[in-house]
N, C-alpha and C positions, 0 to 999 in steps of 0.2 A: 467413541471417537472413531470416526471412518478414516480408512488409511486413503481411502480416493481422496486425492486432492479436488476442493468446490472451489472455482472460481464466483467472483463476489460478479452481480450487475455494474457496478463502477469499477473503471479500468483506470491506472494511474500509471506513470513511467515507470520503469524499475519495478514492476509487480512482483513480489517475492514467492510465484506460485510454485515457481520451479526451487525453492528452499525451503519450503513449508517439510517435507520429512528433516531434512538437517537440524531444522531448527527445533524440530518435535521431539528430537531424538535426545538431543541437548540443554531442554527447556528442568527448571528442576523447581516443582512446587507441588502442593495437596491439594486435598477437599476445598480445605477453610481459606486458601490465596485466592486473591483478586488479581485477574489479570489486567495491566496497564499499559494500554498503549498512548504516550503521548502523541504519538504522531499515526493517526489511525489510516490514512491514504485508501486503499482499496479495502485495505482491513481484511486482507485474503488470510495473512497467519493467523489471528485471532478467531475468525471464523472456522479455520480449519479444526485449530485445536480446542475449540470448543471447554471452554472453559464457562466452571458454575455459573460464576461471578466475574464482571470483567466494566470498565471502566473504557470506552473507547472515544481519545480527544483528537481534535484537529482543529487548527486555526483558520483553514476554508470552511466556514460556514456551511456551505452548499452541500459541501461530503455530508455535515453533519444532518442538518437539517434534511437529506435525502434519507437518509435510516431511522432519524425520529420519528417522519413519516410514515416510515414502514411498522413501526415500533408500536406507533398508535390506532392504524389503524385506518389511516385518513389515504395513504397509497397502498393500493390492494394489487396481485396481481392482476385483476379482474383491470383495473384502473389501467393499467401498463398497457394491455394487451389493445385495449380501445383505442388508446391514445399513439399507441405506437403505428396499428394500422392507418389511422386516422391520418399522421403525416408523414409517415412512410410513401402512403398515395397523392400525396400533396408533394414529395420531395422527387417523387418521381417523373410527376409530372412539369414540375418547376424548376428543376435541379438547383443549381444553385442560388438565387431568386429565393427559393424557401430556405435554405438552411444559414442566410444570412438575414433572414427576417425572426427566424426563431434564435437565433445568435443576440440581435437586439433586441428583443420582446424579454428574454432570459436577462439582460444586462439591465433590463429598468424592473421587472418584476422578481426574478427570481423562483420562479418556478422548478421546485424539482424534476418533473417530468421533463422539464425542457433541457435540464441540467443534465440527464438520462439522455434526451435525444442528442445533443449535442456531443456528449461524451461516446456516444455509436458512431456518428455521424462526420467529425470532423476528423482532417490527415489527422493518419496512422494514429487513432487513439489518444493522444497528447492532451494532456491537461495543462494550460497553462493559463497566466491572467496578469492584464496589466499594470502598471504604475495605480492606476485607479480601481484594480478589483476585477476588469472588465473580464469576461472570457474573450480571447482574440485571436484562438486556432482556426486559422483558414478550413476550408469544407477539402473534403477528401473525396468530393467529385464522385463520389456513388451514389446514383439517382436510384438505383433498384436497390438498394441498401438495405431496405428491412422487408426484408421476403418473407414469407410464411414462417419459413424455417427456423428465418434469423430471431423472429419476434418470438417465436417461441421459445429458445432458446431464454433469452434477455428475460421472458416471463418467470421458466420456472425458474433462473436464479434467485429472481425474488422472491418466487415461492419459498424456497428455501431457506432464504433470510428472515419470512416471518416464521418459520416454522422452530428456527432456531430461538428466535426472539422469545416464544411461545414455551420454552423448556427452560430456555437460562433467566439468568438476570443479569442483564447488561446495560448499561448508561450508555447514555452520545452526549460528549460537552465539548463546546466551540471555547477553548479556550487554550495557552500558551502552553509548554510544555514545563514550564516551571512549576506552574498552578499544579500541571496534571500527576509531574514525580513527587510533589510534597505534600500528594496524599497518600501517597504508597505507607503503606508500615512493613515493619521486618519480616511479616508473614507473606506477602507480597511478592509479585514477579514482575518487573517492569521491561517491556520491548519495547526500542527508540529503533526508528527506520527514519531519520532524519532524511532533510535535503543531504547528498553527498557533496560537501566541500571540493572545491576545487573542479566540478561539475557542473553540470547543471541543472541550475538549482533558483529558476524562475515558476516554479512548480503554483504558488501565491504567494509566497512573499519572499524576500531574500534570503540569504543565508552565507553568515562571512566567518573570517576566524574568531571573532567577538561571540557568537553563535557558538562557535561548536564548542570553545571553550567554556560558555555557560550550560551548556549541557553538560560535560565532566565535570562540573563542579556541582550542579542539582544531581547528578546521578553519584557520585563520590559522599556527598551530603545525606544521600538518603538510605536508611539500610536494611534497605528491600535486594533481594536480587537482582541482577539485569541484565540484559541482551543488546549490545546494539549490530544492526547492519550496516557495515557503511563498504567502501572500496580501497582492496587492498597496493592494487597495481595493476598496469597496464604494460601494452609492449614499448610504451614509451616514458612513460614516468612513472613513480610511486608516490603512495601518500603518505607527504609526510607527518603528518602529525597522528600517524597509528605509532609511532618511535617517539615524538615530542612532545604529544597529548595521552593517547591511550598506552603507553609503554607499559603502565602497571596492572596493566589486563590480560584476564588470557586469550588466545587467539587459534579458531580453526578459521581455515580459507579454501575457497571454492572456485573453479571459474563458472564465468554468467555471460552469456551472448546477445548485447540490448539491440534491440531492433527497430530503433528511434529514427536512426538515419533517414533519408528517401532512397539513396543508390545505398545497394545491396553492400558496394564497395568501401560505404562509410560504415558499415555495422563490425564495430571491434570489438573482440572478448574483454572484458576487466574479469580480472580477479577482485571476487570480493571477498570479505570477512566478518565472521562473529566476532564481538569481544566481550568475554562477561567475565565480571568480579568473582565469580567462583571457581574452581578447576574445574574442567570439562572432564566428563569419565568414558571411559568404553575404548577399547581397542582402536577403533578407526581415529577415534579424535588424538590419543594419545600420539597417533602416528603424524597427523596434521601440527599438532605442537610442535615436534621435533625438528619437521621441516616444511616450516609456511608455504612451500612451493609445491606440495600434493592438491592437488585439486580434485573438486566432484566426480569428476569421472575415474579417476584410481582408485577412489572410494567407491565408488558404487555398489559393487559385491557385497560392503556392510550394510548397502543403504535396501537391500532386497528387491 
């Protein structure tokens, strides 16, 4: 297990790159556990931690279908590097013109490479999809977008991803997160990085109080360990149901600085939080229990 943090080729909202030590620190399983993430999104923790054996679902297809490809053999980086050239020079020359043509080419085929370019390609990053599935992020207006550099980049991630592929044994399955916690067994580690309630949480598909409540009850249900990530507070509300839903969990908290906004002036820190059904151990977290309101950066000196 490499303490550098690897960022994954697929970027999602709320990327947990910057909590990948926290959550490694605090993670408690062996050899024989199978890692489960219901909700795999970028899959950057699970990637990180590198686990034997690991189960990684999502209800967007596309995520999934993008790393079975990788998995099998059928997306190479070789494949990436072609293809990324290939309309990188077509995006540059056509700005926007091509990244709304590769926008609907992707919404009737579904191509993972296009799902890749798009996710480079459109504002700031943003994964989102309509009423119908569609992807419907406007273009983020960078005609010189994948440069040498950038492409390279983007490639070795995926080198990386089949290289991992190629040591562990890891699954991709498109399917609910119901399905995916009640294959856990008690030997088992399960991480839920949900839609954040009360958020937003158009990410594919909705997410309401009917949701999160079924999630506490499949994860209450099942008795495997578990993690979830969700949002503690801001400087203007709290969430409530860390006190109404998760009250019987324990809880470290962090602050995180999302960068979703377009004006710099809309980008506010949330505090977020772990919450798992086990006691958290170690000096810093002990401290974090005592008083929810210690964040990442007071911790730091523990985190090295």
């Amino acid at each position: 297990m490499n303490d550098k943090v690897f960022v994954p080729p697929i970027k999602t909202q709320g990327i947990k790159t910057k909590s990948v030590p926290l959550i490694r620190q605090n993670v408690v399983m062996d050899e024989e556990s199978v890692w489960i993430e219901p909700f795999m999104g970028s899959g950057v923790v699970g990637f990180n931690l590198e686990p034997k054996r690991a189960v990684f679902a999502d209800i967007n297809p596309h995520i999934i279908a993008f790393y079975t490809q990788i998995k099998n053999g059928v997306l190479t980086p070789y494949i990436v590097r072609a293809f990324l050239e290939r309309e990188g020079r077509l995006l540059e020359q056509k700005d926007a013109e091509h990244y709304y043509f590769i926008r609907n080419r992707f919404n009737r085929q579904h191509d993972p490479l296009d799902f890749l370019f798009l996710n480079r390609a459109c504002f700031n990053g943003m994964m989102r999809f309509n009423k119908d599935h569609d992807f419907n992020v406007p273009y983020g207006h960078k005609p010189q977008r994948f440069s040498k550099a950038y492409i390279t980049k983007i490639v070795n991630q995926v080198a990386h991803v089949s290289q991992l592929l190629q040591r562990h044994s890891w699954e991709f399955l498109c399917q609910s997160f119901e399905r995916t916690i009640v294959m856990a067994t008690e030997r088992d580690f399960v991480y839920c990085d949900p839609p954040y309630i009360g958020r937003h949480v158009d990410y594919y598909d909705s997410w309401d109080e009917g949701s999160e409540i079924a999630l506490h009850t499949a994860l209450c249900a099942s008795k495997a360990r578990f993690m979830l990530s969700t949002w503690d507070h801001n400087d203007f509300r709290v969430n409530e149901y860390i006190q109404t839903l998760w009250g019987d969990c324990q809880r470290i908290t962090r602050e995180h600085f999302y960068h979703v906004g377009a004006r710099e002036i809309n980008r506010k820190p949330v505090v977020e939080a772990l919450l798992t059904n086990y006691t958290i151990t170690g000096a810093q977290s002990h401290r974090a229990l005592a008083d929810p309101q210690i964040t990442l950066f007071e911790m730091a000196p523990a985190l090295g």
